[in-house]
N, C-alpha and C positions, 0 to 999 in steps of 0.2 A: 504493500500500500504506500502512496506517495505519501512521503510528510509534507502536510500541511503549514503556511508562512504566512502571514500576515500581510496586505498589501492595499495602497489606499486608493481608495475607487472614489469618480468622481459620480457623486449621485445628481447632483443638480448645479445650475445656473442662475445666475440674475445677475441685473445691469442698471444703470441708474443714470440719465444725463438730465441737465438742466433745460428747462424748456426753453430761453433764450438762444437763440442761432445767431453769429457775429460769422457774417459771409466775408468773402477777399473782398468782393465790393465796397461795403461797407470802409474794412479797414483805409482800402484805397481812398477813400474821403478821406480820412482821418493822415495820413502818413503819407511819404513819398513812395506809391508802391503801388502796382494793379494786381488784377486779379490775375492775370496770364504770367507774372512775373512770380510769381506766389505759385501758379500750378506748377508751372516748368518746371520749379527748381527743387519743391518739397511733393505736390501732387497732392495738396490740402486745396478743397474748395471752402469750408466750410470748418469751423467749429462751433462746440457749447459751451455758456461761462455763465456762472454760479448767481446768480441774483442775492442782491442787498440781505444781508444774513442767513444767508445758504452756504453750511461749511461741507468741510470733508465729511467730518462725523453726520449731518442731514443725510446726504448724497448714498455713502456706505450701509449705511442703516436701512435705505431704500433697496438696493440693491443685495442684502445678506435675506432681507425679507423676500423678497423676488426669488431667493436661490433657495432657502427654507422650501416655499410653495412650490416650487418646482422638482423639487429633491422627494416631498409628500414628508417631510419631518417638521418637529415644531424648535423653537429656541429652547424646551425644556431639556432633548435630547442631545445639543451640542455641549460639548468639553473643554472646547478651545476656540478660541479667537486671535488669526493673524491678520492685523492690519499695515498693508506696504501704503506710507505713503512719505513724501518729503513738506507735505501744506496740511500739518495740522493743525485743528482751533485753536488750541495752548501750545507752549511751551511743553507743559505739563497739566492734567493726564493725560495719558494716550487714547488717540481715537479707539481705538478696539474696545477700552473700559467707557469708554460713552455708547460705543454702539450696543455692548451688554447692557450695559443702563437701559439704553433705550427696550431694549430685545424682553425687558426685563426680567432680566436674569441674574441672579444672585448664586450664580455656582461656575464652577471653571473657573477657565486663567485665559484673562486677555490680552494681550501686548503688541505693541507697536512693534515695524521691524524697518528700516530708514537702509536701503540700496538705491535712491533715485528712480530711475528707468526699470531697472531688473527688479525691483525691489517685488513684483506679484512674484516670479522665476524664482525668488531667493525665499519667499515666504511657504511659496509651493514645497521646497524642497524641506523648510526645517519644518512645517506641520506633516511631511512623508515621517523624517523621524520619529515625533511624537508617534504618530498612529502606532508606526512598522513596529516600535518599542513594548508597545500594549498600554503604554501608560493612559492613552485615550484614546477614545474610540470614534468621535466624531468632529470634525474642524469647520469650522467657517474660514476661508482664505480671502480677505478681499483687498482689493484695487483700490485707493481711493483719493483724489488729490482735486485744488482748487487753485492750480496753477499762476491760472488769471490774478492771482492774489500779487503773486513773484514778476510779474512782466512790469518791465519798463516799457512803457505805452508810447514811449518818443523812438526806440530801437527797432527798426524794421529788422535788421536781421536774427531779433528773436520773439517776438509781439506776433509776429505772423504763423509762429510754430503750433503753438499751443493751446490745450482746452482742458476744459472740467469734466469729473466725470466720477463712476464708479462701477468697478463691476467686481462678481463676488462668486467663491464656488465652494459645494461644498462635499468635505470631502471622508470617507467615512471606511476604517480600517475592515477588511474583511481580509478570509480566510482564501488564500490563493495555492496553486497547484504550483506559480513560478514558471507558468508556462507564459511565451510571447504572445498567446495567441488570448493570455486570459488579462481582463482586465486590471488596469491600477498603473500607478508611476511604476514605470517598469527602469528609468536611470534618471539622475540629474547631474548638472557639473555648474557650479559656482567658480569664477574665477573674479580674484580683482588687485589694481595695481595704484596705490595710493601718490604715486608720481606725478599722474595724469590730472591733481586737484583744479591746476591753474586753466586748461581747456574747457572745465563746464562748472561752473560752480555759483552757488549764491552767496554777493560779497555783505553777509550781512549774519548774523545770530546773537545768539544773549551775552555769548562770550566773548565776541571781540568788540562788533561793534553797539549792540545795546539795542540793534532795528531789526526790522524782519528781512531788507535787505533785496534788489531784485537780479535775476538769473543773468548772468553774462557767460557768453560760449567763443567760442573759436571753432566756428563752421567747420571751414577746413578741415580743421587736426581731427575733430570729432568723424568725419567723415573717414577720412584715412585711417583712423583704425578700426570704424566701426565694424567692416568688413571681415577685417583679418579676425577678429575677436569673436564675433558670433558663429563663423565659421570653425573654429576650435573646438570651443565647447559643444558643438553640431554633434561634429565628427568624434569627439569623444562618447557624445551618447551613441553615435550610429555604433563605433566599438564594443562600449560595455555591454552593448542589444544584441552584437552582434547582427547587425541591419544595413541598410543603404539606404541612399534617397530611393529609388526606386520602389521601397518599401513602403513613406510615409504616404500615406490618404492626404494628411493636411499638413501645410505650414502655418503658422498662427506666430507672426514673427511681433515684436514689439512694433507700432505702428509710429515711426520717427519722419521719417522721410519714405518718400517713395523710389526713389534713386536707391537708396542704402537696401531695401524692402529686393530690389528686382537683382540686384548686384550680391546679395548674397544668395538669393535662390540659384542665379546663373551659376556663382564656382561650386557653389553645393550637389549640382546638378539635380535640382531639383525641377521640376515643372513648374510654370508661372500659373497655371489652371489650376493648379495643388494649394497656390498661396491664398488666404486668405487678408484680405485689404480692406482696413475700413479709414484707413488716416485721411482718405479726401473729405469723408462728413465727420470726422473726430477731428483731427488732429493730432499731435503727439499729446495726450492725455498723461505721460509719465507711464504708473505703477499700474494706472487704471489701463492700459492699454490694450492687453491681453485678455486680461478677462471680458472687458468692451467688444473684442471680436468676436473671443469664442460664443457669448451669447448671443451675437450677431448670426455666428455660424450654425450652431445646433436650432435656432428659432425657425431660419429659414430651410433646415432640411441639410446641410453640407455635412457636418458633423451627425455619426449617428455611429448606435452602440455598434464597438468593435473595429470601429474606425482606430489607425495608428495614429499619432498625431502630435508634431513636434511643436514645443513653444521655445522663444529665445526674446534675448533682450542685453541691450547692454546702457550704462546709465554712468552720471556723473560719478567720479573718486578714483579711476573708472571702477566699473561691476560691470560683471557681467558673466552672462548663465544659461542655460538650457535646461529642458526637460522633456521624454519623453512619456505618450501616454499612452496605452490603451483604453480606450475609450468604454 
């Protein structure tokens, strides 16, 4: 008889965007910039930004409710709470213990987990720990950031990137045979290089300068490694699965640019029919990125049980990570 191993399956989805839309048009009123200049270079038409006292913690809480319903579980039966985001209400406490508040729920452990961009990839992978361990049984993973908070509104080359949002999944240890064909994180790879702070970062916190401080990037650089880096961590999961692109159903890449989105599917050898893409009506969302698509993808029919299905992302500090799924 096979022994039996613990493995964490995603039972459900939810997503959460603000109902506010800020088009390239629009911005092009506002800044030196159109909307063709905007699509060409990122492949964003469109984002959503948070309305007047609409935080992270609202946004997330919309969307962990969304994945609950969808999953058929209640907040009584979750355990754990990972919240990726870099735009939280406070300082302190972490979103995830407001969104338990909210969920109201007075049991488990909630906590914030701060990788930027990869930070959903990086939460995926420590609430895989938890479950695979037995210590709990059932996780909320969610996405959740209010970016638009961080933008300097005068910077066209970063005011044009970004949007609000929230997506959430959730994820719930069971009993697996350890076969590729059977459901649950089947590899993850985390990497990061803390050299790379001065290419993306926000010049602002409690500890140097006293503000919240907003995002400033170096295009270029970011671009130039984004490629080499997500492609790493790819290929390590395609290894430890023992897989190829050939293999994956889906790509479900963090939604940055569209240029970065097409250039790493191409050295991947992956199929562009394979990728999933929603950055022209999001935007780069951050942390909420991923999980934004996939419940883009399983809604409309793409994503479906037993599908393979890679996600990746790479994010300020740098970070950056993958993950493979059976779906």
């Amino acid at each position: 008889m096979t022994d039996l191993k613990l493995r964490s399956v995603v039972r459900g989805v939810g997503a959460c965007l603000p109902k506010r839309v800020l088009s390239n048009a629009e911005l092009a009123g506002r800044i030196d910039t159109s909307d063709e200049w905007i699509e060409q270079r990122t492949g964003i038409r469109q984002r959503h930004v948070a309305a007047e006292g609409q935080t992270t913690s609202h946004l997330g809480t919309r969307a962990a409710e969304m994945a609950l319903a969808h999953a058929g579980v209640t907040a009584s039966e979750i355990d754990l709470i990972i919240v990726a985001t870099s735009t939280p209400d406070y300082t302190f406490p972490a979103v995830a213990t407001q969104i338990q508040a909210n969920l109201h729920m007075d049991h488990g452990v909630a906590f914030d987990l701060q990788a930027v961009c990869s930070g959903f990839v990086f939460a995926v992978a420590t609430a895989d720990k938890f479950l695979i361990s037995g210590s709990h049984r059932r996780a909320l993973v969610i996405g959740a950031e209010t970016f638009s908070r961080l933008l300097d509104w005068t910077d066209r080359t970063t005011c044009v990137l970004f949007g609000d949002g929230a997506g959430a999944i959730v994820l719930e240890a069971a009993p697996s045979d350890g076969k590729l064909t059977s459901p649950g994180i089947i590899s993850t790879q985390l990497r990061s290089d803390g050299r790379h702070r001065a290419k993306l970062y926000v010049d602002g916190g409690p500890s140097t300068t006293r503000t919240v401080g907003h995002l400033r990037m170096e295009g270029r650089e970011v671009f130039k490694h984004a490629v080499g880096m997500v492609t790493d961590v790819i290929r390590a999961c395609f290894e430890s699965a023992q897989v190829g692109p050939q293999d994956i159903d889906w790509f479900v890449p963090h939604q940055a640019n569209r240029r970065i989105i097409d250039a790493s599917a191409d050295k991947l050898g992956i199929a562009r029919e394979k990728v999933v893409v929603t950055v022209d009506r999001h935007g780069n969302t951050s942390a909420a990125s991923i999980p934004l698509a996939l419940e883009v993808a399983v809604s409309d029919g793409r994503i479906k049980k037993g599908n393979l299905v890679m996600i990746e992302a790479m994010g300020g500090g740098f970070t950056w990570g993958a993950a493979l799924i059976r779906w």
